[in-house]
C-alpha positions in Angstrom: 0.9 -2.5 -13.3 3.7 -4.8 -12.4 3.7 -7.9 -10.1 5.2 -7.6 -6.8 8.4 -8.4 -6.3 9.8 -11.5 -4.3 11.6 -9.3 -1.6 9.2 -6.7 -0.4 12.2 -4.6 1.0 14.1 -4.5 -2.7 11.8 -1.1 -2.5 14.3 1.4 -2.3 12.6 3.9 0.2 14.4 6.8 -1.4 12.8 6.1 -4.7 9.5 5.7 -3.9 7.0 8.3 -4.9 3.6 7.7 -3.8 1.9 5.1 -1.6 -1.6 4.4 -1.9 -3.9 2.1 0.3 -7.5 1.3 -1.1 -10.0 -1.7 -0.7 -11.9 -3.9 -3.1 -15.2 -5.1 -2.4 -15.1 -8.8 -2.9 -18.5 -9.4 -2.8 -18.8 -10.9 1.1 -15.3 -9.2 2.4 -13.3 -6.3 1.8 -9.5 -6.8 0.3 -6.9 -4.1 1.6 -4.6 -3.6 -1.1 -1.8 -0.9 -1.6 0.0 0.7 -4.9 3.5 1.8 -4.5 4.8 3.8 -7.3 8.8 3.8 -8.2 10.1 5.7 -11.6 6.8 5.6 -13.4 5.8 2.0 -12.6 3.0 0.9 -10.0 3.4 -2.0 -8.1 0.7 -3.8 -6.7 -0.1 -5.5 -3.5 -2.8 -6.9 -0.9 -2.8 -7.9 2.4 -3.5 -11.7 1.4 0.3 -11.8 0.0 2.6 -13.6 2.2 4.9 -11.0 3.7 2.3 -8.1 3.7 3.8 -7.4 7.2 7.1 -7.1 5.9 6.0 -4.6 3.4 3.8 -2.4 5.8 6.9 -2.1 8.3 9.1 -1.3 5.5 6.8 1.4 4.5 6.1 2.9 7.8 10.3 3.9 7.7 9.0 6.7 5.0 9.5 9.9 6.5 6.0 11.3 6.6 4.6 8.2 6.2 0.7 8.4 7.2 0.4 6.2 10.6 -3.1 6.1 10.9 -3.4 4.8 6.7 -5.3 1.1 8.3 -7.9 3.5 10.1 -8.7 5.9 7.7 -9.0 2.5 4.5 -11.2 0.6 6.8 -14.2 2.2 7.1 -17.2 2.8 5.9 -16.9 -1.3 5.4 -17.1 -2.0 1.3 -16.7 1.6 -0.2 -13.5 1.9 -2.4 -11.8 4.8 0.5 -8.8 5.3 -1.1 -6.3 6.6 1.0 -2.3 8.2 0.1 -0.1 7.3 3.1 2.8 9.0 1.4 3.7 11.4 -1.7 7.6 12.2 -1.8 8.0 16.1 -1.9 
């Protein structure tokens, strides 16, 4: 995996292949965390980082991107419930 990178929006949309949103139980909380996979490298990130906003509304500008991604990680509370928000066809 590689770390995130210090501007979220240095993503180029039109290279990005698959979006993934899953949670990790940490023990008394659940973390929301997304993969975003460009040219055969994953990059990873979780809604703790600063600027998780900025990478959630830079996302949603995907054409198909999957609107209802926060609804569909969330629950059942502290199962894994991996979700793809966005696979480029």
């Amino acid at each position: 995996m590689t770390r995130a990178p210090a501007q979220f929006d240095q993503l180029p949309l039109h290279q990005i292949e698959v979006v993934t949103f899953y949670k990790r139980d940490e023990l008394t909380t659940d973390l929301i965390c997304c993969d975003v996979q460009i040219g055969g490298k994953t990059w990873s990130f979780h809604e703790e980082q600063e600027g998780w906003n900025l990478l959630i509304a830079h996302l949603e500008r995907l054409p198909g991107f999957r609107s209802d991604w926060y609804a569909a990680v969330a629950h059942p509370p502290f199962s894994r419930s991996t979700t793809v928000a966005f696979t480029r066809r």
